[in-house]
VEXBASE-663650 format. One record per atom (N, C-alpha, C, O, CB): residue number from 0; chain; atom name; z negated, x negated, y. Coordinates in nm, 3 decimals, padded with zeros to 5 digits. Glycine has a CB too. Example, Ala and Ser with C-alpha at 12.3 -4.5 7.8 and 13.67 -1.06 7.14 Angstrom:
% VEXBASE-663650
<atom k="0" c="A" a="N" up="-00.780" east="-01.319" north="-00.569"/>
<atom k="0" c="A" a="CA" up="-00.780" east="-01.230" north="-00.450"/>
<atom k="0" c="A" a="C" up="-00.780" east="-01.320" north="-00.330"/>
<atom k="0" c="A" a="O" up="-00.846" east="-01.424" north="-00.332"/>
<atom k="0" c="A" a="CB" up="-00.905" east="-01.131" north="-00.447"/>
<atom k="1" c="A" a="N" up="-00.708" east="-01.285" north="-00.225"/>
<atom k="1" c="A" a="CA" up="-00.714" east="-01.367" north="-00.106"/>
<atom k="1" c="A" a="C" up="-00.787" east="-01.290" north="00.003"/>
<atom k="1" c="A" a="O" up="-00.804" east="-01.341" north="00.114"/>
<atom k="1" c="A" a="CB" up="-00.572" east="-01.408" north="-00.060"/>
//
This chain:
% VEXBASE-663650
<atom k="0" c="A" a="N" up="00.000" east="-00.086" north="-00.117"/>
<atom k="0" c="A" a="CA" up="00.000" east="00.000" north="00.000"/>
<atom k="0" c="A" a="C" up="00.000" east="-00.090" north="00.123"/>
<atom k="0" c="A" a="O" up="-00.068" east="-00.190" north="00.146"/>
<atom k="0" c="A" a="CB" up="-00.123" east="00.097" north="00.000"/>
<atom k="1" c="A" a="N" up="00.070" east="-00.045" north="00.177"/>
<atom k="1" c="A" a="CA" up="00.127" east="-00.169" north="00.338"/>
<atom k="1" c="A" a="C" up="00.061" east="-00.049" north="00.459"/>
<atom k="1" c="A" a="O" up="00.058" east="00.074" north="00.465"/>
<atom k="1" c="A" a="CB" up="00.395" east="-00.202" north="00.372"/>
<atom k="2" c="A" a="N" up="00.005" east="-00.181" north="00.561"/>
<atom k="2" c="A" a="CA" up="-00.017" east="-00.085" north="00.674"/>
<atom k="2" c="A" a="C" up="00.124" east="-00.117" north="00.776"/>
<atom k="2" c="A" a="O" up="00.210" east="-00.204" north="00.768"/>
<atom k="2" c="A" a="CB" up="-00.184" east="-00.120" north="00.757"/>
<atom k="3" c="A" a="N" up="00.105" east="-00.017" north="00.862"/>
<atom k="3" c="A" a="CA" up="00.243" east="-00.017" north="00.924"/>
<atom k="3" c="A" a="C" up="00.285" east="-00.154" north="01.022"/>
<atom k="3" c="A" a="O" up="00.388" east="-00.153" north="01.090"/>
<atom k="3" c="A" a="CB" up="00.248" east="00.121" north="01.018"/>
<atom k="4" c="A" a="N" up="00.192" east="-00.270" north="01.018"/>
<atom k="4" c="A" a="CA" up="00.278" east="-00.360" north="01.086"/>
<atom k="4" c="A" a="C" up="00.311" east="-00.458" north="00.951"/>
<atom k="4" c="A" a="O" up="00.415" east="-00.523" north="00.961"/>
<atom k="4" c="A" a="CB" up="00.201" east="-00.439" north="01.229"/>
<atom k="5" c="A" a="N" up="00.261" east="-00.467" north="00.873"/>
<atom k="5" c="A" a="CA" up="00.334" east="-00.520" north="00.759"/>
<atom k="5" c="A" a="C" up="00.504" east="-00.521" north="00.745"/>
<atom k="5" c="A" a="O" up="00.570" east="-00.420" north="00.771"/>
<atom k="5" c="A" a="CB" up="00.279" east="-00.442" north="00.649"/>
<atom k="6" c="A" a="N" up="00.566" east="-00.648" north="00.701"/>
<atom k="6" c="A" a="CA" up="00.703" east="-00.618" north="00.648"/>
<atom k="6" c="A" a="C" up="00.705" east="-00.624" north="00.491"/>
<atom k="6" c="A" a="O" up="00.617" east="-00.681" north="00.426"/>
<atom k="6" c="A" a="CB" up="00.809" east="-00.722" north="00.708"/>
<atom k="7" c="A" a="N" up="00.781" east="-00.579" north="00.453"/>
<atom k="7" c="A" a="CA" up="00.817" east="-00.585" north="00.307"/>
<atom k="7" c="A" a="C" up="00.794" east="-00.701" north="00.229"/>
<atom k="7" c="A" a="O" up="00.745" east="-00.704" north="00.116"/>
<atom k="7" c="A" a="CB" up="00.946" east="-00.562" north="00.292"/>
<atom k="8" c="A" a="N" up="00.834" east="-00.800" north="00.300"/>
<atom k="8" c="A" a="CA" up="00.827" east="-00.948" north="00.298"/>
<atom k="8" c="A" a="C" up="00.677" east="-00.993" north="00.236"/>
<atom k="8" c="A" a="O" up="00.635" east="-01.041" north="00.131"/>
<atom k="8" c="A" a="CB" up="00.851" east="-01.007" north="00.459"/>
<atom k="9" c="A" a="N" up="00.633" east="-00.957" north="00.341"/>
<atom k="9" c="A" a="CA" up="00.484" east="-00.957" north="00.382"/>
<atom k="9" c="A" a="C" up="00.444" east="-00.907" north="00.247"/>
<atom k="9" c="A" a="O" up="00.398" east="-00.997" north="00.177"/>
<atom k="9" c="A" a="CB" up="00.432" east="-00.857" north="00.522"/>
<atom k="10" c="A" a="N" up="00.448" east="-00.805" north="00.196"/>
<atom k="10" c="A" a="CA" up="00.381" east="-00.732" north="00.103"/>
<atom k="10" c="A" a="C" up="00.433" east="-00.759" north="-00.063"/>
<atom k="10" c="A" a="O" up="00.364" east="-00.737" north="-00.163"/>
<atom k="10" c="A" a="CB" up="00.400" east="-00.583" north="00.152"/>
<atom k="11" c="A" a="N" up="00.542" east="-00.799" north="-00.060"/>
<atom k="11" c="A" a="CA" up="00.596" east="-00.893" north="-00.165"/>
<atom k="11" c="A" a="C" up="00.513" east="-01.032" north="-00.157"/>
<atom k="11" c="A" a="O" up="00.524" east="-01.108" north="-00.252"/>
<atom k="11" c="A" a="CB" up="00.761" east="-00.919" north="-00.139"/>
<atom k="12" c="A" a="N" up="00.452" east="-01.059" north="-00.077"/>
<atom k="12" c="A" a="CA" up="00.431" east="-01.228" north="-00.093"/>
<atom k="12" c="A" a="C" up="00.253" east="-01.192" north="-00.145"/>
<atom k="12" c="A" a="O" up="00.204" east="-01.236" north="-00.249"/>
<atom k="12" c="A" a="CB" up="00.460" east="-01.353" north="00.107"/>
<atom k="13" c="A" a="N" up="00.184" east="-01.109" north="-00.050"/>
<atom k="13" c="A" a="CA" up="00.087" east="-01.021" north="-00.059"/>
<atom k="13" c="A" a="C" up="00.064" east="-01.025" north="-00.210"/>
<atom k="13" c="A" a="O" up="-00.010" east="-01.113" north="-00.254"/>
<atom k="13" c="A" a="CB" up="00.123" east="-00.886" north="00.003"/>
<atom k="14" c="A" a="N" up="00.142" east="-00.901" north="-00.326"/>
<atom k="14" c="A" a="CA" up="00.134" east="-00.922" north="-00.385"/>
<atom k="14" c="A" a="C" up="00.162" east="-01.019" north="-00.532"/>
<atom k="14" c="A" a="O" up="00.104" east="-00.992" north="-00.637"/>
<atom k="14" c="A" a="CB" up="00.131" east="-00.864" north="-00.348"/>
<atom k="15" c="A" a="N" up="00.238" east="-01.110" north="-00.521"/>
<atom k="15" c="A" a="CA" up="00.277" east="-01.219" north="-00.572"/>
<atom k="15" c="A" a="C" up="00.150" east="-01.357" north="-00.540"/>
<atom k="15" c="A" a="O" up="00.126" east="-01.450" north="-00.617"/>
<atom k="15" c="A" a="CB" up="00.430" east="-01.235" north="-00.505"/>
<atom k="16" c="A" a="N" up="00.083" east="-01.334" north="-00.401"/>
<atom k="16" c="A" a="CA" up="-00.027" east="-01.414" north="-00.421"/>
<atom k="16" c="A" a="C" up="-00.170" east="-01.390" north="-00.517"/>
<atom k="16" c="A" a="O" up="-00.262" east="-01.461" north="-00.558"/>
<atom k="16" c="A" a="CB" up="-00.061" east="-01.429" north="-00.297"/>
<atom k="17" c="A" a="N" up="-00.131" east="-01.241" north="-00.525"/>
<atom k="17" c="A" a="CA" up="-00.278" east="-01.185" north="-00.594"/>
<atom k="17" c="A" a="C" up="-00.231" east="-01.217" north="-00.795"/>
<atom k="17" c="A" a="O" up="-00.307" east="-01.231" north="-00.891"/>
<atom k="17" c="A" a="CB" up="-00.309" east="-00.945" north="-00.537"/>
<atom k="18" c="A" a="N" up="-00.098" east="-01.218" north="-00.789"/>
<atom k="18" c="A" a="CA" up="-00.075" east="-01.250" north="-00.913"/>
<atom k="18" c="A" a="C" up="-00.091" east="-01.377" north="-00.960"/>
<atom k="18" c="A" a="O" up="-00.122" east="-01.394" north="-01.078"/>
<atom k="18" c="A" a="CB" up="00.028" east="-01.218" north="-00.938"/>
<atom k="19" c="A" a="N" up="-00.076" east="-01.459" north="-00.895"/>
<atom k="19" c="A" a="CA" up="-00.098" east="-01.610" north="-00.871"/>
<atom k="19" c="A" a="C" up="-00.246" east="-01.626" north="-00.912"/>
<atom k="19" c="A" a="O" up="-00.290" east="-01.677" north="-01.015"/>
<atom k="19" c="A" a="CB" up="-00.069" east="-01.662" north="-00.707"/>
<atom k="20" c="A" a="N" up="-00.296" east="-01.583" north="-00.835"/>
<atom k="20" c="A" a="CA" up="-00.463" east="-01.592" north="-00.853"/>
<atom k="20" c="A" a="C" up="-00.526" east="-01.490" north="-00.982"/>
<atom k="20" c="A" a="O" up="-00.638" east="-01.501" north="-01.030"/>
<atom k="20" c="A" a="CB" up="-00.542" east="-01.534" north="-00.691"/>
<atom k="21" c="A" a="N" up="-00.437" east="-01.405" north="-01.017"/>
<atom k="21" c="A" a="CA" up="-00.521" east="-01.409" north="-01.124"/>
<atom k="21" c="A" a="C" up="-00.497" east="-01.448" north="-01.277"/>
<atom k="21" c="A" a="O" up="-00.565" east="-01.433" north="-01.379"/>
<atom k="21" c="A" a="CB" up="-00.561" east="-01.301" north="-01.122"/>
<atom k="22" c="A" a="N" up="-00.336" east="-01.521" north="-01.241"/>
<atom k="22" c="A" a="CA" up="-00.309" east="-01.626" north="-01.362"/>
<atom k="22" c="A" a="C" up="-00.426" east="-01.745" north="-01.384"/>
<atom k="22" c="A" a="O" up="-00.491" east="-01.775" north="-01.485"/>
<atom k="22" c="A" a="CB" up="-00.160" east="-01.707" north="-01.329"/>
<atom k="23" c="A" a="N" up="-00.427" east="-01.814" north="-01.215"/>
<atom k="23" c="A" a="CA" up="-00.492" east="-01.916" north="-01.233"/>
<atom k="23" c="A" a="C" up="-00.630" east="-01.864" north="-01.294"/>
<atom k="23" c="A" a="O" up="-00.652" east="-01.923" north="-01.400"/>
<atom k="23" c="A" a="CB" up="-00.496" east="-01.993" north="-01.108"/>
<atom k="24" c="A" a="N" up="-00.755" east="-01.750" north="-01.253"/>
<atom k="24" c="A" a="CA" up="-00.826" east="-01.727" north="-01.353"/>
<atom k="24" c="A" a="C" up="-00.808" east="-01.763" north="-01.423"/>
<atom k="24" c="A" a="O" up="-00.838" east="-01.880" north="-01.448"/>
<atom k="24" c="A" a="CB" up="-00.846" east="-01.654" north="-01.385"/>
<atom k="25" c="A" a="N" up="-00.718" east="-01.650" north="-01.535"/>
<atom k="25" c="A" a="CA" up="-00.721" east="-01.715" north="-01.694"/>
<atom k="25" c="A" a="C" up="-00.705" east="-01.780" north="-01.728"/>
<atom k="25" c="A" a="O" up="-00.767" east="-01.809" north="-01.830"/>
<atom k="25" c="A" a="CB" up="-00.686" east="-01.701" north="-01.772"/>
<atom k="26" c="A" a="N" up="-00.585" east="-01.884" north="-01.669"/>
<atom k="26" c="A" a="CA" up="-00.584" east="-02.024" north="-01.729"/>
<atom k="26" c="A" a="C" up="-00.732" east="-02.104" north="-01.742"/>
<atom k="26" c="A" a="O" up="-00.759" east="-02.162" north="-01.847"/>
<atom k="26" c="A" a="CB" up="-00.485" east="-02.113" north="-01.634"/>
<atom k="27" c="A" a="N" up="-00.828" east="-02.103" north="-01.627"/>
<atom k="27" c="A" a="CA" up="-00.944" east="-02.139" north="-01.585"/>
<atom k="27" c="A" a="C" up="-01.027" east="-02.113" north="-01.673"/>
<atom k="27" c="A" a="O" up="-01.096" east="-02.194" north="-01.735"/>
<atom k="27" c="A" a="CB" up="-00.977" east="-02.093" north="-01.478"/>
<atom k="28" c="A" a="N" up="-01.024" east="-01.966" north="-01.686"/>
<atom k="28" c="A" a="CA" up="-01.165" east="-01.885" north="-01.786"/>
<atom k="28" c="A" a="C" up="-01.083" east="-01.927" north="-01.938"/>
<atom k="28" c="A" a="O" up="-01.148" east="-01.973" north="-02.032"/>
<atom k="28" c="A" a="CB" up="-01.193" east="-01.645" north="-01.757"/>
<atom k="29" c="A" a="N" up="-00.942" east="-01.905" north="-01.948"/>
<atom k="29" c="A" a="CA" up="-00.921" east="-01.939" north="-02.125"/>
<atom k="29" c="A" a="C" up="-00.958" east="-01.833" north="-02.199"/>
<atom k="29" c="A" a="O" up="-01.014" east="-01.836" north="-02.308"/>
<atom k="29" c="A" a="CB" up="-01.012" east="-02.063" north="-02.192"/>
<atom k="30" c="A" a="N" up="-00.897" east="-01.662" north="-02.082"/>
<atom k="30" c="A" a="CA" up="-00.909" east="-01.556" north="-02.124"/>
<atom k="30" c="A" a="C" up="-00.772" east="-01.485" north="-02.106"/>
<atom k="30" c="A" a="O" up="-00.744" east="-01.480" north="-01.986"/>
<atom k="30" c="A" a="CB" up="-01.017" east="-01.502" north="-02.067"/>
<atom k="31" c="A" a="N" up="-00.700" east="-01.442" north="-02.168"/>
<atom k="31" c="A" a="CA" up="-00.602" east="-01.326" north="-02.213"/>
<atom k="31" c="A" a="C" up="-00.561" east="-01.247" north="-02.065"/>
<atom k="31" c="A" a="O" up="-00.653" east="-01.249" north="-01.983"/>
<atom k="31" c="A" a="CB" up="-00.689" east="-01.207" north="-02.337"/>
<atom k="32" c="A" a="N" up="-00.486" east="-01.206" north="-02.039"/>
<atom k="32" c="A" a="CA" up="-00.436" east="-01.105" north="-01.918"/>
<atom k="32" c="A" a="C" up="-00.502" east="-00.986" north="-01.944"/>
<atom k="32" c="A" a="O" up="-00.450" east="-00.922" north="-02.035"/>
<atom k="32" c="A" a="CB" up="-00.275" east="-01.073" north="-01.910"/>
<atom k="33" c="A" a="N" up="-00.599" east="-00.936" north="-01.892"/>
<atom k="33" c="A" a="CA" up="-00.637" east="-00.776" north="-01.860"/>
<atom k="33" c="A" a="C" up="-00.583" east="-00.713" north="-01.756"/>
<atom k="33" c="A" a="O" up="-00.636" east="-00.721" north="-01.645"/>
<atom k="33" c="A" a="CB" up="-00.772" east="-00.753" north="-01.834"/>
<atom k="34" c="A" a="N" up="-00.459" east="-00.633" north="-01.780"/>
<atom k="34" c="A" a="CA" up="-00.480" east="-00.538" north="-01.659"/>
<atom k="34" c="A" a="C" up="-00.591" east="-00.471" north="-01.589"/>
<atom k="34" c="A" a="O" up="-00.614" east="-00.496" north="-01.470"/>
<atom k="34" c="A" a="CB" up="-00.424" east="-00.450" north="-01.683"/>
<atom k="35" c="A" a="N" up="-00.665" east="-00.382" north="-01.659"/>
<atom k="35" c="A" a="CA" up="-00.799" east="-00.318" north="-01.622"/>
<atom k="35" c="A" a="C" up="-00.893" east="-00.429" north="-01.561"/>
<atom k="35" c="A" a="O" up="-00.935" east="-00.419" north="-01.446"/>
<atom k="35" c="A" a="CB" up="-00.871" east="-00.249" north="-01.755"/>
<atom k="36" c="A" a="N" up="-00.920" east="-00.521" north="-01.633"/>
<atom k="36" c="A" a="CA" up="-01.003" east="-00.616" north="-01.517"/>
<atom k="36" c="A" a="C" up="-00.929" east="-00.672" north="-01.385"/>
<atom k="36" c="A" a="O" up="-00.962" east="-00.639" north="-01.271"/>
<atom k="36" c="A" a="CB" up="-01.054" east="-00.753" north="-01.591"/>
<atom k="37" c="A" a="N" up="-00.824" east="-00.764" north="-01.415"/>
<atom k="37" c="A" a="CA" up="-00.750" east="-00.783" north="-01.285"/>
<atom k="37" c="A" a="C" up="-00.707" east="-00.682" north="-01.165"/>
<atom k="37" c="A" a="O" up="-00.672" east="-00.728" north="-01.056"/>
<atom k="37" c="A" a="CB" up="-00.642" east="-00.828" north="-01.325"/>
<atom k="38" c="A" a="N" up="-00.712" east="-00.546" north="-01.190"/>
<atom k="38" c="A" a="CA" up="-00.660" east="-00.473" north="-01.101"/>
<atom k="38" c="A" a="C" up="-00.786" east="-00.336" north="-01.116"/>
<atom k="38" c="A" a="O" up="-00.758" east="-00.223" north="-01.074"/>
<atom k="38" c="A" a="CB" up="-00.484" east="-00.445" north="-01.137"/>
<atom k="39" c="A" a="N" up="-00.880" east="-00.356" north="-01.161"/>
<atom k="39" c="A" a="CA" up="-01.012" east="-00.280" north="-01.133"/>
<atom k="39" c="A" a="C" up="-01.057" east="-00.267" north="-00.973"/>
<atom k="39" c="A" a="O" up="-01.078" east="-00.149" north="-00.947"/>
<atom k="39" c="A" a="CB" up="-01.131" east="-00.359" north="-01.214"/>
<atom k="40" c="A" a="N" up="-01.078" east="-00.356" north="-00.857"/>
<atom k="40" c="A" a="CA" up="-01.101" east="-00.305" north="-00.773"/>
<atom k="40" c="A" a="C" up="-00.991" east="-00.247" north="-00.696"/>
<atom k="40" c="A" a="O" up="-01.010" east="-00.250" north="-00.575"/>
<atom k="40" c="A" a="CB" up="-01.168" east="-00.372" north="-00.726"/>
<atom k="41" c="A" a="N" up="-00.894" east="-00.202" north="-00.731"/>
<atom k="41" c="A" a="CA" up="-00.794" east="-00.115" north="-00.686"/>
<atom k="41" c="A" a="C" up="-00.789" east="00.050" north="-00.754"/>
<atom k="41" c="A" a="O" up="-00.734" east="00.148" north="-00.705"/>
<atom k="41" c="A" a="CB" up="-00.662" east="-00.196" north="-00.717"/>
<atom k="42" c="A" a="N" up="-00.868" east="00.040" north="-00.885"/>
<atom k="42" c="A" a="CA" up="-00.820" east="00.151" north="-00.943"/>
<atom k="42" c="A" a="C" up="-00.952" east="00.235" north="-00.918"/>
<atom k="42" c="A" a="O" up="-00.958" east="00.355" north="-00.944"/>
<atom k="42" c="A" a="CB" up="-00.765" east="00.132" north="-01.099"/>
<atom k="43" c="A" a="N" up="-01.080" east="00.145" north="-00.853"/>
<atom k="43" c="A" a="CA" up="-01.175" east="00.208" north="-00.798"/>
<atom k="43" c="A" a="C" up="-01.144" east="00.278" north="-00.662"/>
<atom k="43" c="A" a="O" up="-01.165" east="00.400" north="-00.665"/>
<atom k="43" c="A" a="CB" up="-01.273" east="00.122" north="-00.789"/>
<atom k="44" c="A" a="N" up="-01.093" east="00.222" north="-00.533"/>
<atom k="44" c="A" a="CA" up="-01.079" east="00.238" north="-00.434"/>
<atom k="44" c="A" a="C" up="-00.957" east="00.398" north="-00.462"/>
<atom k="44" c="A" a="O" up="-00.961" east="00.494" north="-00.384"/>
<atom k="44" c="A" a="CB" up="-01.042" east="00.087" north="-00.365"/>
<atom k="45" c="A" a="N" up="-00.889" east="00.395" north="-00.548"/>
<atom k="45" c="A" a="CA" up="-00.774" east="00.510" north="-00.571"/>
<atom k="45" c="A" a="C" up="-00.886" east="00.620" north="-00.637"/>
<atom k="45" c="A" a="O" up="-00.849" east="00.732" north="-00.673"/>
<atom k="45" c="A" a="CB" up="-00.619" east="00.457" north="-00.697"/>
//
């Protein structure tokens, strides 16, 4: 969800950084991809 001065750009990179970070987690922790954990404080806020 983009607020209105955001560009597309912006919100592509936005989310591509949050993916980034939660690869590096698992590589880190040496735990498996969870959707439900990685994207839990979003599915709270919805």
């Amino acid at each position: 969800h983009r607020t209105a001065n955001q560009t597309h750009h912006h919100a592509l990179r936005t989310v591509g950084n949050r993916l980034v970070g939660i690869l590096h987690g698992c590589l880190r922790h040496h735990t498996p991809y969870n959707e439900h954990t990685a994207w839990a404080h979003r599915m709270a806020a919805a």
